[in-house]
N, C-alpha and C positions, 0 to 999 in steps of 0.2 A: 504494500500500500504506500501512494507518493500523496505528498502536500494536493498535487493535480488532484489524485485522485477525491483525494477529499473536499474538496473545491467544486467539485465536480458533482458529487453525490452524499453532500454532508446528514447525518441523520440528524442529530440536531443542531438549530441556529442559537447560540445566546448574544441577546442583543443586551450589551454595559450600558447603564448610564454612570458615568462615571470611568468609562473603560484603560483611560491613561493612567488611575490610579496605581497605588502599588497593588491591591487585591488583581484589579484586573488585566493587568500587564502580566502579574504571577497566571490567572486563569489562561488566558492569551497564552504564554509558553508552556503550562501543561499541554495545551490541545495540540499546540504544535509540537511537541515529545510525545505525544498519543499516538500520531502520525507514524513515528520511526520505529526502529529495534527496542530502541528503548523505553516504550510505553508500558511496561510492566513495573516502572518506578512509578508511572503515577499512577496505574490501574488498582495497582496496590493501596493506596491512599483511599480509595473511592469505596465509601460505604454500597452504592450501589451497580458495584463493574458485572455482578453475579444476578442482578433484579433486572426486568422488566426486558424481557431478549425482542417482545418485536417492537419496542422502540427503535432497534436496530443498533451496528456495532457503535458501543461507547467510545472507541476509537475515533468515529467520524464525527468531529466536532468543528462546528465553523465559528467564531468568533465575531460581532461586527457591533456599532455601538453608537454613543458619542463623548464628548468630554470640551473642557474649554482649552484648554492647555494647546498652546498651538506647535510645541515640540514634533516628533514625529513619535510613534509605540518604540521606535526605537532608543531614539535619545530619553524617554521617560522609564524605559527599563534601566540605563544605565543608569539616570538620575537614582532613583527608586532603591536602588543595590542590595534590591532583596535575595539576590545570586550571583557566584561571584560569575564573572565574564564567561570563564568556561563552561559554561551552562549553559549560555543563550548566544552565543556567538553565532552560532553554527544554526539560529534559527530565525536569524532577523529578514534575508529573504520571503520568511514564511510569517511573522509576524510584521511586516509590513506590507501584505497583503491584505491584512484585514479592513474590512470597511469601516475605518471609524470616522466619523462627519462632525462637524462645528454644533455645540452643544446650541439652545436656540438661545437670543438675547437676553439677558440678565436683567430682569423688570421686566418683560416686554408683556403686554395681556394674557393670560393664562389660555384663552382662545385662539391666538397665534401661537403660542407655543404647543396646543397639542394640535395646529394644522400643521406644521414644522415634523414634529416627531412622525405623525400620523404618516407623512409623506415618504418618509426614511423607511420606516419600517413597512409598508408597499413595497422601496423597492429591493431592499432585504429578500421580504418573500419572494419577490419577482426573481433577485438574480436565483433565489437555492429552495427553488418552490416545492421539492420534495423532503425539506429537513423543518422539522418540528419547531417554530418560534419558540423562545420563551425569554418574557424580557428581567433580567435581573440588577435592582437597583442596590448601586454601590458609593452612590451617592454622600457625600461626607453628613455630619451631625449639624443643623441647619435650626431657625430657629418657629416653633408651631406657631400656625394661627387659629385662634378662637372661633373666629369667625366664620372658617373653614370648617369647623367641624357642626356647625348650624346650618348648613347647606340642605334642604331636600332634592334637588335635583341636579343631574349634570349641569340640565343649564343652569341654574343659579348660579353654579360652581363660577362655571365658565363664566359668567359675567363680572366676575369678581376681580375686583382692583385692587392694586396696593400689593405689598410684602408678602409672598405666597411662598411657602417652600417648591426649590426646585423641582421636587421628587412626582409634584403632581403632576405636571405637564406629561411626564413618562406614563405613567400609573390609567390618567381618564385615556392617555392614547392607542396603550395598550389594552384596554378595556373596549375601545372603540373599535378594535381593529381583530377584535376577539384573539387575545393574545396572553395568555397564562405571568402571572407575576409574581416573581420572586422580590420582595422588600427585604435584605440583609442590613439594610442601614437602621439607624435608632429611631428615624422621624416616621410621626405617625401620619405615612398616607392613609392608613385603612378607616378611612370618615364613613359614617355611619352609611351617607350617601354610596361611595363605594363600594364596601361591601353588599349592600341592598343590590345595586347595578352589577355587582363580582356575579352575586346567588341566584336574581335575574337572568343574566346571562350566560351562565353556566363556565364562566371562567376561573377558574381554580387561582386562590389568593394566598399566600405563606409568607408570613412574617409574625414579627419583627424581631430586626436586631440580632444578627448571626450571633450565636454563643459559642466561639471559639476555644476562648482557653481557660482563665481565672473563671471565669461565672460555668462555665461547665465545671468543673472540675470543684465550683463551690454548689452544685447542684445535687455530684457524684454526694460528697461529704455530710452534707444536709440530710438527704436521703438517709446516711447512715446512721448518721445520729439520732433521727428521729426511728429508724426500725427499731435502735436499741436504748429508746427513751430515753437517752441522757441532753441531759437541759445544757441548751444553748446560750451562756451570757452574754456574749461578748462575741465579736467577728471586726476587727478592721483590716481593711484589703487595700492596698497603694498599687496601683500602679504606674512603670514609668517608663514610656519609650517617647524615640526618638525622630518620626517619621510624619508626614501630613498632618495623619489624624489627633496625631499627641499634640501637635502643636494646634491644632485646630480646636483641641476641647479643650484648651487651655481658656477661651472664651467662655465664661462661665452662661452665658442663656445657650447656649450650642451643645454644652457640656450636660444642661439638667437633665435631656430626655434619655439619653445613656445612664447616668447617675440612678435616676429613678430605676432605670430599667433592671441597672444591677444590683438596685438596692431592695425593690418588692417580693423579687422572686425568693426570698430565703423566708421573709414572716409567712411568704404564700405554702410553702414545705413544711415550713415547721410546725404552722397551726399556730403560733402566738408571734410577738412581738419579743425581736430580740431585746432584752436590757428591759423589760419593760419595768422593770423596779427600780429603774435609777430616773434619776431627774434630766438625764438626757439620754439622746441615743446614744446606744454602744454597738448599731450595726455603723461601721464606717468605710465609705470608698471614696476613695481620692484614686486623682489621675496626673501626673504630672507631666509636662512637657520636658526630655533629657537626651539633647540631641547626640549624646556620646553614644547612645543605644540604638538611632536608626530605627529599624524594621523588627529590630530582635527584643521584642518586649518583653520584660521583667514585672511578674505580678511576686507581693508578700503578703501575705496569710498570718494573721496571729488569732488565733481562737479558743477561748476561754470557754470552759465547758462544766457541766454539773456532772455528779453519781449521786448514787446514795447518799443518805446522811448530809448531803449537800458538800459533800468534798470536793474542792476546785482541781480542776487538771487544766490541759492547756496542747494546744498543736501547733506548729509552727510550720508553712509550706511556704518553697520558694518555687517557684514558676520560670524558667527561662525559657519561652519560648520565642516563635519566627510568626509575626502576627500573620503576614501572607501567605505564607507556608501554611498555617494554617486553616484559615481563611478556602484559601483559594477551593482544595478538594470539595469544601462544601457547598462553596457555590453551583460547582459542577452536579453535584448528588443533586441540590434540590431544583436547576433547572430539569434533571433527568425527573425525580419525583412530579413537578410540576406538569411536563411532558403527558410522562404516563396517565396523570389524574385527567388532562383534557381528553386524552383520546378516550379513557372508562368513562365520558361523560359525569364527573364528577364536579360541581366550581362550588363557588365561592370560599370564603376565609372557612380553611383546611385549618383547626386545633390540634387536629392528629402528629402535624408535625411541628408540632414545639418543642422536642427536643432537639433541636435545630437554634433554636432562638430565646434570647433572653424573656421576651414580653409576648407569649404568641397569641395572634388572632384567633377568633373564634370561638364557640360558645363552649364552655366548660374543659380548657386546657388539661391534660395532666400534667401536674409539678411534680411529685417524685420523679426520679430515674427510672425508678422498675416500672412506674407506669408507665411514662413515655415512650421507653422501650417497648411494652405491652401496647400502646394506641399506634407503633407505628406498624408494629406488627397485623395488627388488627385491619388498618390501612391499605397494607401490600394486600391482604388478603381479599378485601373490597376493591381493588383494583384486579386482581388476578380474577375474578367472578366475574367479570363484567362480560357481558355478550351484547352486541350491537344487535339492535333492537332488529328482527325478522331474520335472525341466525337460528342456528341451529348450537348448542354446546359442541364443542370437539368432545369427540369420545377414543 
């Protein structure tokens, strides 16, 4: 299998917003490593390389998007230094193929901008009309509007002036355009109007807020402490890198809807309020901006716990990990997830998959681990059942 080839007959499209990021530069060269001999390092990665066989080979991945960044995918991998050169040398040919386009103007009417995207993603479908859309926003941490979320209708939406987050212009066009949407960023598009118009229209919705590394891994913990009843005092969690997004949540209105995000999901598992017998909170997360760290983010865990008797213990985790390294394979899993839920005629905001995400959409999420595990399970199984309506079951 060559780059051609998969140019040629991609199975599926993921269309970035946001795609010169560092996330999306890293998805960008898995796909193009998917391509070669070497695809078994990232097929490896991929919770779901083994799911959903006639979405068609995972392998066949096309990439295309927008961003504002007038660099080229290549000078923003370098920028980005989420790998060192020998990685991606040898695939800038193939990632500078990708169709990424001029993000649309910054203010401009929210109804221009999803005639703009709307347009893009046409001809996306047009050039790879047999590869499965799905558009995944990677969008940085932006700040909500109120306003936006008292909307009844698209067109209301659409009429609406003033400060909007970017993320909507992608989200009503991909809706328009009947196009499955992956939200990995923290800002909440999924406006009550949205998902009403997602469930209407049977386009499969998942978000928010990828849960990569620190909040999974505070999610795994949680879980455990609460199977084994031991009382949660205390939890503060810092994290600190050095890339885009660190400097970018360094704005504290841009920072809160992440903060929040990482902050609910623990009283949500536990069933009470951490610290709630002190005079203040004792769940804490902070995020700081430390350009010595780049892409390679460092989370600390300090976590004070009960037993019996009330005897204090205490856990202490350090976290080093590669924010787009990690990042990246899941974005791939949940366009493929998303994929398969349009084709089972499944939509709207999908619960099932929040164990993907910090804050997930839809009606009655599971918080523990073993549930979520359990509801994604459950999911595959809802999708693997699905028979196009005047078939017959394969037997």
């Amino acid at each position: 299998m060559t780059h051609s080839d998969v140019e040629m007959s991609p199975s599926l499209l993921i269309m970035i917003a946001g795609a010169k990021g560092a996330i999306g530069t890293t998805v960008a060269l898995a796909a193009a490593e998917l391509q070669t001999e070497g695809a078994a390092a990232i097929l490896s990665g991929l919770t779901t390389a083994e799911k959903f066989a006639d979405l068609g080979d995972p392998r066949r991945i096309v990439v295309a998007g927008w961003d504002r960044a007038v660099e080229s995918l290549a000078e923003r991998i370098r920028l980005h230094g989420v790998l060192p050169e020998s990685a991606w040398k040898d695939h800038l040919p193939a990632v500078d193929r990708c169709d990424i386009r001029p993000a649309p103007a910054e203010g401009a009417p929210l109804a221009d901008q999803v005639d703009v995207i709307r347009h893009d993603i046409q001809a996306f479908m047009n050039r790879w009309p047999n590869a499965k859309p799905v558009l995944v926003n990677l969008l940085p941490a932006a700040c909500d509007s109120e306003q936006a979320q008292r909307m009844e209708t698209l067109e209301d939406l659409l009429r609406m002036e003033g400060p909007l987050l970017p993320d909507l212009g992608y989200t009503v066009a991909a809706l328009l355009s009947g196009v499955p949407i992956v939200n990995f960023s923290p800002n909440t598009v999924e406006l009550p109007v949205i998902c009403r118009e997602a469930d209407q229209r049977g386009i499969p919705l998942a978000g928010r807020d990828g849960k990569t590394g620190q909040t999974y891994l505070k999610v795994v913990l949680a879980s455990a402490f609460k199977a084994r009843s031991l009382c949660v005092d205390g939890w503060y969690s810092l994290n600190i890198l050095g890339n885009a997004d660190g400097r970018n949540l360094m704005d504290p209105e841009r920072a809160c809807g992440k903060l929040n995000n990482k902050t609910r999901l623990l009283d949500d598992i536990l069933g009470y309020q951490v610290g709630e017998g002190y005079d203040s909170a004792s769940h804490i997360v902070r995020i700081d901006y430390y350009p010595p760290r780049g892409d390679a983010k460092e989370a600390w865990d300090v976590i004070d716990f009960k037993g019996v008797f009330g005897m204090p213990m205490s856990l202490r985790l350090n976290l080093q990990g590669r924010d787009s390294i990690l990042a990246a394979p899941m974005a791939i899993d949940l366009a493929r997830w998303a994929a398969a839920l349009k084709k089972a005629a499944i939509g709207g905001p999908v619960p099932e998959l929040g164990f993907f995400f910090k804050k997930p959409v839809g009606a009655d999420p599971a918080v523990t681990f073993q549930d979520q595990l359990t509801a994604l399970d459950r999911l595959e199984s809802k999708i693997g059942s699905y028979q196009p309506q005047g078939k017959a079951p394969i037997r």
